[in-house]
N, C-alpha and C positions, 0 to 999 in steps of 0.2 A: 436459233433463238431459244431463249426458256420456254417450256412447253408444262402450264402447270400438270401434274405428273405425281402419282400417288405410288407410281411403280421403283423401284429401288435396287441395286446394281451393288454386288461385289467384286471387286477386280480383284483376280488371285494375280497379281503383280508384286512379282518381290522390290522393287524399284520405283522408285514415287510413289503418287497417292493411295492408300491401301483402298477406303472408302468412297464413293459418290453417290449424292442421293439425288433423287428428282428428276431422273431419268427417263426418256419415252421409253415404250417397248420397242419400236421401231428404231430408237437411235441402237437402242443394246445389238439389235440385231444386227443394224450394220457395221454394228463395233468387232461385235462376235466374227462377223465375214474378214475383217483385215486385220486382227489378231495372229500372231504367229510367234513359233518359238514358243509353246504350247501353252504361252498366257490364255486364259480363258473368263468369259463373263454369266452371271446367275443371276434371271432375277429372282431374288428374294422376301419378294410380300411386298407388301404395299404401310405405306405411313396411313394413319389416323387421318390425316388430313393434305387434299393436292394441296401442293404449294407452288410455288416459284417466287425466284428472287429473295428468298433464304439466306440463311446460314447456317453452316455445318462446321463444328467445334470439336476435335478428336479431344477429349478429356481425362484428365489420368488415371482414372477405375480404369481406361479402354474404350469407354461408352465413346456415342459420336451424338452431342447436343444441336438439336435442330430447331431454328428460331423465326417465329418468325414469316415471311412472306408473305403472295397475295393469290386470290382463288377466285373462282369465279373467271365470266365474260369480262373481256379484255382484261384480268387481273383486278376487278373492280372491286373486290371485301378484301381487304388487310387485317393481318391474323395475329393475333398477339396468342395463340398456343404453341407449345414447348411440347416436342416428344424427343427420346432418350433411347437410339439404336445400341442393343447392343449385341457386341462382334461375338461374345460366346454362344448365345440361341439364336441368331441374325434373326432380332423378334425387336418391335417397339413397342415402347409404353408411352402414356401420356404422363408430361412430367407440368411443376408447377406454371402457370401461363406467365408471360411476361405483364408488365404492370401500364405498359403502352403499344397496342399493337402498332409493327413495324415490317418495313418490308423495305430491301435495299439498304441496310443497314449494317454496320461492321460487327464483329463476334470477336474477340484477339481472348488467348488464353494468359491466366495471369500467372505469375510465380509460383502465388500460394493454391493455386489448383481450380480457383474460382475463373469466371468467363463476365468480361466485361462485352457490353451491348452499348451500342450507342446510335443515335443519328437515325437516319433512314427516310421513309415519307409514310404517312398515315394515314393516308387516301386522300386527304385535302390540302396537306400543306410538308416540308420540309421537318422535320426531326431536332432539337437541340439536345433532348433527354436523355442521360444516359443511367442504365441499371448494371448491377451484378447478381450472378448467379451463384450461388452455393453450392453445388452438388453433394455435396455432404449432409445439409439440410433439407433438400429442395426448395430453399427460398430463392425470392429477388428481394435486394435491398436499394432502393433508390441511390446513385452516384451522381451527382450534381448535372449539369448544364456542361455542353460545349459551349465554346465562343461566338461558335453562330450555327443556327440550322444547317444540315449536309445532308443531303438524299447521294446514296452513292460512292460514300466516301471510301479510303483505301486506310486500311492499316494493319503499323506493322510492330510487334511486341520487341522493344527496344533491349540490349544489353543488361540495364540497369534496373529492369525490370517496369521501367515505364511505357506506356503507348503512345507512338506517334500516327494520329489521324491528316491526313491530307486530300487537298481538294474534295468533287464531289459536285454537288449543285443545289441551286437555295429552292428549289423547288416551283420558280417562276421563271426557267429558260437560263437563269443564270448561271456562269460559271465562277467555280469559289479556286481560285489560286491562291489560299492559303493551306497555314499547317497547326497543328497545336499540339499537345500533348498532355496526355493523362496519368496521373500519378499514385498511382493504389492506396499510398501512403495518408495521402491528403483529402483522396475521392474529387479531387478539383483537375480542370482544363487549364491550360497556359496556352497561350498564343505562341507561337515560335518565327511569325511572320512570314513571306511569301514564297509559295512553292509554285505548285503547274497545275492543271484540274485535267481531268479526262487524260490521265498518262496510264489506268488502269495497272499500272506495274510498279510496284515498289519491293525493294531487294535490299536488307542488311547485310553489309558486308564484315567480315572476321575481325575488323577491327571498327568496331563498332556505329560505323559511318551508313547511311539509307542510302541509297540510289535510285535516283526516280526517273526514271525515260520517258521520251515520246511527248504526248498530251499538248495542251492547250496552254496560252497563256491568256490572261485576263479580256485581253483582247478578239482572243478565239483566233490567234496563227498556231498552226501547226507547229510545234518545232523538234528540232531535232535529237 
């Protein structure tokens, strides 16, 4: 499970993810034991602030934008601060805070180099709000509304350069077997109508088509 965790983890892995943050010291260590093939793991300092249930945004300076999450007993204060790893000094800084703190919420990177944020829960209730990030500025600029609150949700930066946000949960037990899409152009959500919730896995394929496995339908059957 997430273990909120101020400790921070570089995988010298030439192959998948280069970064992970939010790491226990305990889990590194039992990473470190079944590493082979002379991948190896460092921790390397600690964030500003423990987190969990983040997001981590590899961004095109290099930097990796970290958003986000929750701290405290049982994950109880949701954090709308912003820190900024970066891979040259493996050093963070504290970058500008977001404009609603959020935790469980999607990061997708956009064309133009900015990081859309959206959704999430806020210690009381589900998420509709969505912001951008500048890193060129270090601002946030308000980006409109989803089509409905999502704690949870999954998304995936489309071909076209649009976001496709799916399922997720309204924040009162509920599951959201919908899908929408965000347009950078417009800064507006579209409904795209009914996908799966709880399928945690979504995958763009080379011709520009998503693929959503697994998860839940509106009903709450498993499928396949």
């Amino acid at each position: 499970g997430l273990v909120p965790a101020a400790r921070c983890a570089l995988l010298g892995v030439t192959l998948g993810m280069a970064v992970g943050v939010g790491s226990a010291t305990t889990a590194m260590r039992a990473l470190q034991r079944e590493l082979q093939g002379g991948l190896s793991v460092a921790l390397i300092g600690r964030m500003a602030a423990a987190r969990a249930a983040h997001q981590a945004t590899l961004i095109r300076n290099g930097s990796v934008l970290i958003t986000g999450g929750c701290t405290g007993q049982h994950c109880g204060r949701v954090l709308g601060s912003v820190e900024l790893f970066d891979t040259a000094t493996d050093s963070f800084r504290s970058a500008a805070p977001m404009g609603t703190p959020r935790a469980s919420h999607i990061a997708a990177l956009l064309p133009d180099g900015r990081v859309l944020v959206a959704g999430g829960w806020d210690g009381h209730h589900a998420v509709a709000s969505a912001e951008i990030y500048d890193p060129t500025t270090d601002r946030w600029s308000p980006a409109g509304r989803m089509t409905v609150a999502r704690a949870s949700p999954i998304a995936v930066p489309l071909a076209d350069g649009r976001v496709l946000v799916t399922g997720g949960g309204d924040g009162r037990l509920g599951r959201l077997a919908s899908a929408e899409v965000f347009d950078p152009v417009t800064a507006r959500f579209s409904s795209v109508g009914r996908a799966r919730s709880n399928h945690y896995l979504a995958t763009r394929l080379a011709d520009g088509r998503v693929l959503l496995t697994g998860g839940q339908d509106a009903h709450g059957e498993i499928l396949r």
